[in-house]
N, C-alpha and C positions, 0 to 999 in steps of 0.2 A: 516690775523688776524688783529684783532684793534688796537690802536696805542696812548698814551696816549703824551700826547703836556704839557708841564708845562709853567703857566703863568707866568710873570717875575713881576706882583705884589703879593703884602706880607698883611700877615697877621699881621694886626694893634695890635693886644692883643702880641702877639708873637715874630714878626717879624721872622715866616717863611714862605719861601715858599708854595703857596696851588695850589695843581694839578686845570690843567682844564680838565675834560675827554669828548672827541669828539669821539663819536661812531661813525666811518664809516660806509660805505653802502654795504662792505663785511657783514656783520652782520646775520645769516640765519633768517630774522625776518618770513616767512612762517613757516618754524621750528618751534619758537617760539608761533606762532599766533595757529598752532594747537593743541600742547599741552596743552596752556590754555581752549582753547575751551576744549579740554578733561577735566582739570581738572573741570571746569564750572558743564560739564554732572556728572561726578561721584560725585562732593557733589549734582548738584541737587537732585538726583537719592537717595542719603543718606538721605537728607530732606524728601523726599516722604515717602521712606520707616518707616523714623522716625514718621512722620507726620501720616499715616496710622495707626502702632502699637499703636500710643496715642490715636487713635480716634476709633480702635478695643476694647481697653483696657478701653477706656472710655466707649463704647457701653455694654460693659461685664459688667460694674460696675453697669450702666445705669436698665440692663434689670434684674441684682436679686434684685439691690433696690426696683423695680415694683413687681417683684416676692415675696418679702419679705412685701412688702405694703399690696400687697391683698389677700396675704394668712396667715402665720403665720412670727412671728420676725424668728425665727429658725425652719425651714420645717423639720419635721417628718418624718421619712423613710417610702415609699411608702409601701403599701403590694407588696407582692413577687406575681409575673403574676399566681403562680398555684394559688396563696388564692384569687385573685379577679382581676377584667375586669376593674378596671380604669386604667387612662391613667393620664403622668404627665399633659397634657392639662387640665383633669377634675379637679387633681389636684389642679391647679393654675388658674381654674375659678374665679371671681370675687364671693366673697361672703363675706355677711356682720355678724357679732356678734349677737345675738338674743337681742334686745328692753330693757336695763335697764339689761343685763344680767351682764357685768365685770365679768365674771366669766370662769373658763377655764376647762382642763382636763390635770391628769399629761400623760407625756409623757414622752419619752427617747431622750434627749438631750444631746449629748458630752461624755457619761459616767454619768448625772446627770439626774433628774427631773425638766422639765419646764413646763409652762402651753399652751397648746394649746385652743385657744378661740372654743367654740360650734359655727361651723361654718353652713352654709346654701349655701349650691347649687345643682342644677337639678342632678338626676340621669342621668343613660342612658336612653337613649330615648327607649320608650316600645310603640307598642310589638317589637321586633325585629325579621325581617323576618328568619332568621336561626331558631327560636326557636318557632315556632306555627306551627300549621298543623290545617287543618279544620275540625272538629268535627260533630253532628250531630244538634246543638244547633249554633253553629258557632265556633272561633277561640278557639282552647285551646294550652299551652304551651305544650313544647316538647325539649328532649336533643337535641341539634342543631349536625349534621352529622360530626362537627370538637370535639365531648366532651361537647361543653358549656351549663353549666346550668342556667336555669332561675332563680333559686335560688342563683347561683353566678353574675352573667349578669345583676341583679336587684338589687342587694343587695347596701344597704348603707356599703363604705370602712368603714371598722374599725380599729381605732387606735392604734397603737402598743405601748402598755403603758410598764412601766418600770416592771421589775420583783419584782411579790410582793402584787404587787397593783390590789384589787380586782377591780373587774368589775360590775356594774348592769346594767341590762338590762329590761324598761318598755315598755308594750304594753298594749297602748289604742283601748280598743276593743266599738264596737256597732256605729263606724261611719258609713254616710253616709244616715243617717235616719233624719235628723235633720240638715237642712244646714247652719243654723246660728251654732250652735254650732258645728257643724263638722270644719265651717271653723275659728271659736274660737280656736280649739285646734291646726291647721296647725300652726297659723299664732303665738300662742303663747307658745306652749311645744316647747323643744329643737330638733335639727335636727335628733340627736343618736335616739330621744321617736320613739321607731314604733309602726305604725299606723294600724289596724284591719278593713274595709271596709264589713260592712251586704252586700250580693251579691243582695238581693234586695229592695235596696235602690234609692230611684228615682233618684237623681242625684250622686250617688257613684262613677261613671265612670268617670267622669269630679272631681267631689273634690277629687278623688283618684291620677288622675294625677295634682292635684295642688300640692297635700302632697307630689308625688315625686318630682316636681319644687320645692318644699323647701328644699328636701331633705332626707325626712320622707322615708325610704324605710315600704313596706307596705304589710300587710296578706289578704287574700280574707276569712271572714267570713262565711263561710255555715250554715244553720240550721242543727241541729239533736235532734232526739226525745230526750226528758227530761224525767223526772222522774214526771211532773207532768201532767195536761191537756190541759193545754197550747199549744199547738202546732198550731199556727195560720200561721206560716213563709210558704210561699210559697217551694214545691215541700223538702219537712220535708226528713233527709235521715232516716228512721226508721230501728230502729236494727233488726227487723228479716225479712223484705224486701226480695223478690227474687233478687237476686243478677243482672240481666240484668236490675233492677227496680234502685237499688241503684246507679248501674255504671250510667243509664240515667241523673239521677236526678244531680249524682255528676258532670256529664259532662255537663248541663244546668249550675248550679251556676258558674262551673271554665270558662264559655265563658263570663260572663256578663262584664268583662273590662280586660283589659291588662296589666303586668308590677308589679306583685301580685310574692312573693318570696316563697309563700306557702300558709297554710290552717289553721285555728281555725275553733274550734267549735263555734257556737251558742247553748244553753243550753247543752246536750247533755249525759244526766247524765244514758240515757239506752243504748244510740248507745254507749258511749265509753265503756259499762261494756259488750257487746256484742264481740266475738272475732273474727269472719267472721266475721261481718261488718267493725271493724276496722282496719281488715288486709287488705278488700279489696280498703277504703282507702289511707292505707301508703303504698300499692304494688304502686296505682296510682300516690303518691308522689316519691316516688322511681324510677318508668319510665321515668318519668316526667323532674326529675331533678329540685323536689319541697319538700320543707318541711314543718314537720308539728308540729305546738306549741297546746301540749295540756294543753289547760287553765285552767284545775282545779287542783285544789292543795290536792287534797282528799288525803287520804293516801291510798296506794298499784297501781290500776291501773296496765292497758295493756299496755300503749302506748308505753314504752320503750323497753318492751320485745319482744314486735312484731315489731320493726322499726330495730329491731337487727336480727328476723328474716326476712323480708323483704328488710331490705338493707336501709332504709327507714332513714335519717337525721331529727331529730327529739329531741326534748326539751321537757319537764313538768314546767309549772309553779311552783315558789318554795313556792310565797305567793298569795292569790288572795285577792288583798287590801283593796276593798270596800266588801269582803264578810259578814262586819256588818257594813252596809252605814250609820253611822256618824263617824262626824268632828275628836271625838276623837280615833275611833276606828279605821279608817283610816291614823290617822297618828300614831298612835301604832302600826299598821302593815309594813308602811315605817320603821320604827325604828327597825322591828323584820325584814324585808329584807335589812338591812342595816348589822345587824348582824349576818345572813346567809351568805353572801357575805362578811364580815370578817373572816369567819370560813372556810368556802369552797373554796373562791376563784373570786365566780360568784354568783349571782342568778337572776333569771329572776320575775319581779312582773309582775302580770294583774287587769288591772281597768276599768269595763265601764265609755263610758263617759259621764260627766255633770260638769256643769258648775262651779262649786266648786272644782270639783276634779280635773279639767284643771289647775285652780290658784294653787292648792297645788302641785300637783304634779310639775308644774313648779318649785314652792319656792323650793321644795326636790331638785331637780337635781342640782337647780345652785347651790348650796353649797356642794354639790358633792367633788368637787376637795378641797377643804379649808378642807374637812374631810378625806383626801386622799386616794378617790374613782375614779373608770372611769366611766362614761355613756357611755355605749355601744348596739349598736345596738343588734336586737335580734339572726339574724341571726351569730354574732360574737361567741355566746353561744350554738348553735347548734351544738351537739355531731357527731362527723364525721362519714359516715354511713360504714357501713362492707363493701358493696359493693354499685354498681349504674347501674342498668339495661339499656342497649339503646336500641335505635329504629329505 
C-alpha cells in the first residue's frame, strides 16, 4: 500500500506541519489507466448520442417549417383514402397563391376557422394505366380492376371546411375553342373553378392538361341536340338516335383526351328531355366510374332521377349565370348562388366562357372566404351514387 512521509518544513501563515505525499510504484496505475479510458468511451458515447437527438430533433423542426412554408401556416386534414387518391406527397407539393389573390378559404383548424390560401398544383398525372381500356375511337376511361375511379383518381382534393360553412362550386364551360382565352381562364380563375373542355376543340388536349398542371380538375364537354337548329358540333349525340349510334358517337368524344372526371352537355336542351338517351349516357358514367354535371338549371329535369336509377354520380346546375349575358345580370345571378348556397348548404353555378366573365368571376371567388364561403371543386358536390357498376 502507499505510504505517506511528512516533511519537517512548516507552513509560514500557520506554523503547521504540511504532508508531502509520495505515491509509490505499488500503485495499480493499469487499473487506473483502464478505467479512465472507459470512462472517456461512455461520455463520448453520451455526446454522440446527445449530439444526434439535437440534430434529429433539429432535422424534424427543419423539414415542417419547409412543410408549412410551401403549403399552408397550419395544414388541413387530408381527405380520408376512401374520399380521394392524393397522397401527403401531392399534398405538400410546391404551390403558389393565385396573382393579387390574399385571399383564402375557411377551413378546420384546432377546433377553429383559419384560412387556407387557393392553392395551385398538378393533379395526378392522367390517363392512368389502371383506368383506360381501348375503345373503338381510341382510349376511354374505366373502373380500374382495384375499385378506382376516374372520377375520384382525377379529381381536384377538396377541402374539408368547418361545419356550417356552405360551399360553391363553378364550372367554366366551352373551353378549348379559343386558345387565348382558354389559357386566360387557366392561368387566372382559382384552382377549386373547374374547367368544362368542348371534346372538339383543336388544341383541348393539351390546354386540358395545362388546366390540370394548375390544378383545375376538369369535364369533357360533349355536344347534344338542342332545342334549336344549330347543331353544327361534330358527331351531335341526338335524342332519338339508335342507340349503337349514340353509344358510337359518345365513345368518339370520351377518347379525344385524357384525365376528364366526367361529362356536360353542350346545348342539349332535346337530348337531356329524352329519357333513353339520357339513361344510356349516365349508365356509361356509372360503368365508367364518371360523373355527370348537368348544366342547365331549367326547372324539373331527368338527370337526377335517372342517375339514382342507374347508379350514376351526378349533380344539376343550381344557377346558370350568364343565362342573361350582361354585366349586371350576371352578377345578380352570382348574388342569387351565393344565397342558394346559404340556404342549402352547396350550390353549383355554370358559365361559358369569355373574357369578362373570367375577370368577374375571378373577383366572386376571391371574396369568397371574407363572406364566409368555401370554393369548392365540382366534383366535392357531387351526390353519392346508389351503387357503381364494374368491369
Amino acid at each position: 500500500m502507499s505510504r505517506i512521509d511528512f516533511d519537517a518544513s512548516r507552513d509560514d501563515a500557520s506554523g503547521t506541519d504540511l504532508p508531502r505525499v509520495d505515491v509509490l510504484r505499488d500503485i495499480p496505475w493499469g487499473g487506473l489507466a483502464l478505467g479512465g479510458m472507459a470512462l472517456i468511451a461512455i461520455s463520448l458515447v453520451a455526446f454522440i448520442k446527445v449530439t444526434d437527438d439535437g440534430a434529429t430533433a433539429s432535422r424534424v423542426t427543419y423539414d415542417l417549417a419547409v412543410a408549412r412554408r410551401i403549403s399552408v401556416p397550419d395544414l388541413p386534414s387530408l381527405p380520408r383514402p376512401e374520399d380521394a387518391t392524393s397522397t401527403i406527397a401531392r399534398t405538400l407539393r410546391t404551390r403558389a397563391p393565385l396573382p393579387g389573390s390574399g385571399e383564402g378559404v375557411p377551413v378546420v383548424q384546432g377546433g377553429g376557422i383559419g384560412l387556407l390560401p387557393d392553392t395551385r398544383g398538378g393533379l395526378t398525372f392522367a390517363p392512368d394505366a389502371r383506368l383506360t381500356e381501348t375503345g373503338p375511337h381510341g382510349q376511354l376511361p374505366r373502373i380500374g380492376r382495384d375499385g378506382a375511379r376516374p372520377a375520384d383518381v382525377y379529381a381536384r382534393p377538396a377541402i374539408t371546411s368547418a361545419p356550417g360553412v356552405a360551399r360553391i362550386a363553378i364550372v367554366v364551360t366551352g373551353l378549348g375553342l379559343d386558345a387565348r382565352l382558354t389559357a386566360r381562364a387557366i392561368e387566372t380563375l382559382p384552382a377549386a373553378v373547374t374547367l368544362a373542355f368542348l371534346s372538339w376543340g383543336e388544341a383541348m388536349g393539351e390546354q386540358a392538361e395545362q388546366a390540370r398542371a394548375a390544378g383545375h380538375e376538369v369535364l369533357l364537354q360533349a355536344p347534344m341536340e338542342g332545342a334549336g337548329d344549330d347543331q353544327t358540333a361534330p358527331r351531335m349525340l341526338a335524342a332519338h338516335a339508335p342507340r349503337s349510334r349514340t353509344l358510337d358517337a359518345l365513345h368518339w368524344h370520351m377518347s379525344q383526351f385524357p384525365g376528364y372526371i366526367g361529362l356536360t352537355q353542350a346545348q342539349g336542351a332535346r337530348f337531356m328531355a329524352a329519357p333513353e338517351a339520357l339513361a344510356l349516357v349516365l349508365q356509361q358514367m356509372a360503368d365508367r366510374g364518371l360523373v355527370f354535371l348537368d348544366a342547365s338549371a331549367a326547372p324539373g329535369g331527368l338527370t337526377l332521377a335517372l342517375a339514382g336509377a342507374t347508379g350514376a354520380q351526378a349533380a344539376r346546375a343550381d344557377v346558370v349565370l350568364d343565362a342573361v349575358p350582361q354585366a349586371g345580370a350576371i352578377e345578380a345571378a352570382l348574388w342569387t348562388l351565393e344565397d342558394i348556397a346559404r340556404e342549402r348548404g352547396s350550390a353549383i353555378g355554370v358559365v361559358g366562357v369569355d373574357g369578362a366573365g373570367v375577370d368577374r368571376i375571378a373577383r366572386f371567388t376571391q371574396g369568397l372566404s371574407a363572406r364566409g364561403l368555401v370554393l369548392a371543386p365540382a366534383s366535392a358536390l357531387m351526390q353519392v351514387p346508389a351503387r357503381t357498376s364494374a368491369r
